[in-house]
N, C-alpha and C positions, 0 to 999 in steps of 0.2 A: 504494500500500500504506500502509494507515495507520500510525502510529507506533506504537502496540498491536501491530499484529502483526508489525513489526519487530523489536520489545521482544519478544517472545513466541519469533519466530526467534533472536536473539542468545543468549537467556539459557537455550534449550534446547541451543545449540549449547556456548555457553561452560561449561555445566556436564560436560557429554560432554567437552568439549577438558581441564577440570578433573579431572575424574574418570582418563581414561588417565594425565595427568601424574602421579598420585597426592596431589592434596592432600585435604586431611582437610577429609571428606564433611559433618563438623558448620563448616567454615566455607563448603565450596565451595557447601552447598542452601541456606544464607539468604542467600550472594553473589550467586547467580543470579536465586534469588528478590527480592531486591531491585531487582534490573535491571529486572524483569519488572512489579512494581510500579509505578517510579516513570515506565516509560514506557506503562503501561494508568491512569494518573490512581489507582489508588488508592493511599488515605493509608498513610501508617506507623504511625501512630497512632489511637484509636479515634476519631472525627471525628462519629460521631453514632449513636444507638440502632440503627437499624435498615441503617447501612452500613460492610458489607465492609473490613475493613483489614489490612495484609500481617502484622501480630504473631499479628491472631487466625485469618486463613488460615491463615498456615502452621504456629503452634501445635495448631490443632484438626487439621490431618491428620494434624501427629507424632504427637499424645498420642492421637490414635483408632489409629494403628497401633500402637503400646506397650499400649494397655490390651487390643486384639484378640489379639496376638499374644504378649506379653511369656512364659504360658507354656508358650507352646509351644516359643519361642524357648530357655528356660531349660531345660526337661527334654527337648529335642531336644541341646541340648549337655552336659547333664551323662548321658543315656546316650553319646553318643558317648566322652566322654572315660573313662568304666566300662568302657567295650567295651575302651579303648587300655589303661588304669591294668591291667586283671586282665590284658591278654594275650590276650584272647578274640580281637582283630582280627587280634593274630598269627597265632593259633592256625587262623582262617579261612582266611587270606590263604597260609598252609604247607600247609595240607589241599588248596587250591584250585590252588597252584600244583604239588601231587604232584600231584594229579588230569588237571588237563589243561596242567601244561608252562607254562613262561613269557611262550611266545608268544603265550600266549590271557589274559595278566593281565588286562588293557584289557576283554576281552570278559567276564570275568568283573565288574567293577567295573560295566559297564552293565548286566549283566546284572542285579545285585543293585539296582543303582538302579531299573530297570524296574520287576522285581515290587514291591518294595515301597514305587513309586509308583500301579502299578495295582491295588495293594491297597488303596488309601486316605490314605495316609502323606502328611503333607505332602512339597511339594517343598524347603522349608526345613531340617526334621529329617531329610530321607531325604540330604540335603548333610554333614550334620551326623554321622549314624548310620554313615554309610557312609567318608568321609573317612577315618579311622582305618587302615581296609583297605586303605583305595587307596593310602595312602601308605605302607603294608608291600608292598602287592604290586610298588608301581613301585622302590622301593629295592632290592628283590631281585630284579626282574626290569632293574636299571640303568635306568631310562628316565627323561628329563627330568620334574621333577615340574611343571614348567609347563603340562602337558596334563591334572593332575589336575585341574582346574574343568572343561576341555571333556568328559573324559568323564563327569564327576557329573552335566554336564547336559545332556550328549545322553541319557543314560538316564531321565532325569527328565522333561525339557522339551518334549521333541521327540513320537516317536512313540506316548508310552503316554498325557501328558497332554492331549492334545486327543480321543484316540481315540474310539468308539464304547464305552459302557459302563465307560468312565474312572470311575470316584466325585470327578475332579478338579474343582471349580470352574468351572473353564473351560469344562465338557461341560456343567454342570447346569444354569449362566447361561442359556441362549437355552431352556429348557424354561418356564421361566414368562411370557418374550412369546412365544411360537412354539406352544404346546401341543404338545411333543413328548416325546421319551422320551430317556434317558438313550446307547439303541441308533440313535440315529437316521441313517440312509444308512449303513450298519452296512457293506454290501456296498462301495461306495465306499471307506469305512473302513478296513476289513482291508486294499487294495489301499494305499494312498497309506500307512499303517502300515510295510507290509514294505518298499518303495522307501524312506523317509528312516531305517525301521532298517540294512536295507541299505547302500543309498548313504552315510549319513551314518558307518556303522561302516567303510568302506572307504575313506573322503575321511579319519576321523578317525583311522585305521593310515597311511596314505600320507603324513599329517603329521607322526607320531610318527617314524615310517621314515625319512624324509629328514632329520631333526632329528637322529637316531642317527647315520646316514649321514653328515652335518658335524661329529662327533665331540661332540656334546650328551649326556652322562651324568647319572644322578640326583645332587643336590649337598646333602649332609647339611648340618643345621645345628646348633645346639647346641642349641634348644631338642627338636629330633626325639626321641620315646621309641625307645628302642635297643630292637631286635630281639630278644628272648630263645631262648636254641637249648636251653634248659633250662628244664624244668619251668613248662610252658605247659599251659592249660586244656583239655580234649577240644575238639577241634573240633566234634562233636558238642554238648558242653552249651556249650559257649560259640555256635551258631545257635541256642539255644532264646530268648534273649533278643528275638534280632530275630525268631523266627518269633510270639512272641507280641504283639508290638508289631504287626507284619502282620495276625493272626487277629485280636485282639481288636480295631483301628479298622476291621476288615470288618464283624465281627459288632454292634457299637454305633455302626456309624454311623447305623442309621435312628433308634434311641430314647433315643439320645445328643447327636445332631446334630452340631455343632460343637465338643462337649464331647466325644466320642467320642477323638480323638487325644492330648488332654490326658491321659483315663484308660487309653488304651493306653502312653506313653510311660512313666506310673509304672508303670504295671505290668513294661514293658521297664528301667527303673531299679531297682525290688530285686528283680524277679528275678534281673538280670545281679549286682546284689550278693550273695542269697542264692546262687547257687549256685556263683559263682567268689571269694569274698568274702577266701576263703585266698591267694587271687594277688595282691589287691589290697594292695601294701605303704604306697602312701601314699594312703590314700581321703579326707584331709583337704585337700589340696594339688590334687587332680584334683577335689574341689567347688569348690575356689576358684578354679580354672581355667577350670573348666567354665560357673561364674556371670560370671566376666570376659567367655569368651569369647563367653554370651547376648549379656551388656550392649554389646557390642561391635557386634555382629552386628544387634541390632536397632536400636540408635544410627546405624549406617550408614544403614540401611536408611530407618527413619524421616525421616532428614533429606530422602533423594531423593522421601518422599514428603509432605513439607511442601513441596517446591518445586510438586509437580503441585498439588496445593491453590489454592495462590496463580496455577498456571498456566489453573486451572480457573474462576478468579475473575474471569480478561479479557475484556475484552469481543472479543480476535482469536479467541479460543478457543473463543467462541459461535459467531463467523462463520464459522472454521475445518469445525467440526462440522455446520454447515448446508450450507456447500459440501459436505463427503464426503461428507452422508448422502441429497445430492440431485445425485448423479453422472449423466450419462447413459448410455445403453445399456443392456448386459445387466446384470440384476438380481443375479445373482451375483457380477458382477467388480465391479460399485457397490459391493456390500456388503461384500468380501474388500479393499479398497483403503480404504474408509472407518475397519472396524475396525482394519486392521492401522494405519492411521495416527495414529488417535485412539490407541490401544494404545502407539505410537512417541513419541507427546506426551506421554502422563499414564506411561509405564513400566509400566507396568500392563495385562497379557492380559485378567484378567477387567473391571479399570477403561475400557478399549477397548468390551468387551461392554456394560459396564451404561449406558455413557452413549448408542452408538450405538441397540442395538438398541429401545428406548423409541421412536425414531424411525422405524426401518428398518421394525421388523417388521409396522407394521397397512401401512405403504404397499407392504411388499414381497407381504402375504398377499391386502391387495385386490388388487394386480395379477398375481394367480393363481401365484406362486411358489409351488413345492415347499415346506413348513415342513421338512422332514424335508434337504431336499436344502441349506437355507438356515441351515439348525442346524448342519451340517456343516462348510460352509462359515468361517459364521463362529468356528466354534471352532475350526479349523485358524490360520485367519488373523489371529485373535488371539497366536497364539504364535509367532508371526513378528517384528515390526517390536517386539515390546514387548522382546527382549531385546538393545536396543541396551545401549553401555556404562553408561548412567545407572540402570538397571534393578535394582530393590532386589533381587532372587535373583541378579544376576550380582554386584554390590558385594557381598554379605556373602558369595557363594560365594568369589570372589577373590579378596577382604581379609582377611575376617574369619576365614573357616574353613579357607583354603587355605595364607593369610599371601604371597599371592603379586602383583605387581604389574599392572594392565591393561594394560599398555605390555609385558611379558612372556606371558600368560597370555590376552587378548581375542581375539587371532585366530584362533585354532583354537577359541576357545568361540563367537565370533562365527560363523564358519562353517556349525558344524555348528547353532546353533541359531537365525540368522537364513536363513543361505541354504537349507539343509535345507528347514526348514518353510516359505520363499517357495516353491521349485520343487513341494513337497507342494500346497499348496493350489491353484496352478496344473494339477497332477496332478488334484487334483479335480473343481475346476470342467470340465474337459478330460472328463472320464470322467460325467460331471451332465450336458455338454448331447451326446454321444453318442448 
């Protein structure tokens, strides 16, 4: 094994080992990346015109993640904290738990994370949008709030974002090497959907459960917004915010494109202001909260992906990709092992997608693969292996947005959103060669 990708092994592991311990993600992604550097030969410094060096690796993948996302990042947290400042999430989270009972809090939190992931919603702001609720419903419902990341992203991650007719990234990727459609193994789809909503909603009660069971209660803390039992928003106008954040990145996302979410989220921010605007007692302190808590949230984030930049610059990294994407045997489990692995390297579902399938797809279409059955495939098996600890949606879910530690909070998010979607794609493929 060459010392590249030894280097490459160490410094994916040591960041992951870094990351559970909690150290701060702006020192542990240029630590690791520098590991990763100095044993793949390239410089620290700029060393010549046209070669690679770990400053401007892993600067160019932070600042392309900051200037893609920053705001999305920013009006995904200042609606969230509008939602909590008027009262609205109360207001939801007391309507929902009159409606069906406490024991169903958990299934309501996924459930709202579903639809308005398969409505289009990023999976960042729908963390973000949703948060607010989940931490009223678990307080009132007693429940460790440590399980608030697993459920924001079993409802997000798992069975709505890879699905069949998803608008998620992860679906649309294999439609421009594959020539397929957005529905594609639709029929497959729906089957391996209800098994990890299922399964995964039942593994992710039986966690919460036994956690109660050893005397694990919700544990306030002082920055928590205290519950109001007076003089809360309709529950009714306080879901108009989130319903039109939902309707309007469905209806603009074709003539909008990427811009689409952007102009839904303002539209979810003074909406949520004009119409609860009266509830709203300190709306200067909840923007400045709310800007904190972006900067935060994309600083995490960005850092884990300055590391895959620099990891993406080694030459083990080439090797690595050439070995996966030139597996043998069945053409499906090549390709379902490959993504989810590159995906497990760079943190990144769609990052998994964009580098394999350039490879995968003409060798997998000349040797008469299904496109349709290959599309499926791979988009399942992207959202597997990419949300290990290091994984920018899991760090700022359970840093930044949750406030909660990985060493607390990773294993029932690990669970349901790695083992989940492993046994799902296995479910697939299983059901493909039938």
């Amino acid at each position: 094994m060459s010392l590249s990708m030894i280097g490459l092994i160490l410094g994916l592991l040591l960041l992951i080992v870094l990351t559970i311990r909690g150290m701060n993600l702006m020192v542990a992604g240029p630590l690791c990346a520098l590991l990763v550097a100095m044993t793949s030969g390239i410089p620290l410094f700029q060393a010549g015109e046209s070669e690679s060096n770990l400053v401007t690796s892993y600067m160019s993948g932070f600042s392309g993640f900051v200037q893609a996302w920053f705001m999305m990042f920013l009006l995904g947290s200042l609606f969230g904290k509008l939602m909590e400042e008027s009262g609205s999430a109360d207001s939801v989270s007391q309507w929902i738990v009159g409606k069906l009972g406490m024991q169903h809090a958990v299934l309501a939190i996924v459930f709202a994370c579903a639809i308005l992931t398969y409505g289009g919603v990023s999976l960042f702001v729908v963390a973000f949008s949703v948060y607010p609720m989940a931490l009223s419903l678990f307080k009132q419902a007693n429940l460790p709030r440590r399980f608030i990341p697993a459920a924001l992203a079993f409802g997000s991650v798992t069975f709505t974002m890879t699905s069949a007719g998803s608008p998620e990234v992860q679906n649309w990727i294999p439609i421009k090497y594959l020539g397929t459609t957005p529905y594609a193994g639709w029929e497959v789809s729906i089957v391996v959907a209800l098994f990890m909503g299922l399964f995964g909603f039942w593994w992710l009660r039986r966690m919460i459960g036994k956690a109660v069971a050893n005397g694990e209660t919700f544990q306030s803390r002082e920055d928590d917004p205290a519950i109001r039992d007076s003089k809360l928003p309709s529950p009714i106008l306080s879901l108009i915010p989130l319903a039109l954040v939902l309707i309007s990145s469905f209806v603009l996302h074709q003539s909008l494109q990427e811009y689409a979410l952007m102009v839904a989220l303002l539209i979810g921010v003074l909406s949520c202001w004009i119409i609860n605007h009266r509830y709203i007692q300190k709306l200067g302190q909840a923007i400045n909260m709310g800007t904190t808590g972006a900067l935060i949230a994309i600083g995490n984030t960005a850092a884990v992906v300055g590391f895959g930049s620099v990891a993406k610059a080694t030459p083990a990294f080439a090797v690595a990709v050439e070995f996966m994407t030139n597996l043998p045997g069945n053409e499906l489990i090549g390709a379902a092992v490959a993504v989810s692995a590159i995906a497990g390297l760079t943190g990144s579902a769609s990052g998994g997608q964009a580098i394999a399938l350039p490879i995968l797809a003409p060798h997998y279409i000349d040797a008469g693969v299904d496109p349709e059955q290959l599309h499926r495939v791979v988009a399942i098996s992207s959202g597997a292996l990419d949300s290990l600890p290091h994984n920018g949606y899991v760090v700022t879910t359970i840093r930044a947005i949750c406030g909660e530690t990985h060493k607390a909070a990773y294993g029932p998010m690990g669970a349901v959103t790695v083992v989940v979607p492993v046994l799902g794609v296995i479910l697939a493929i299983a059901l493909f060669l039938i």
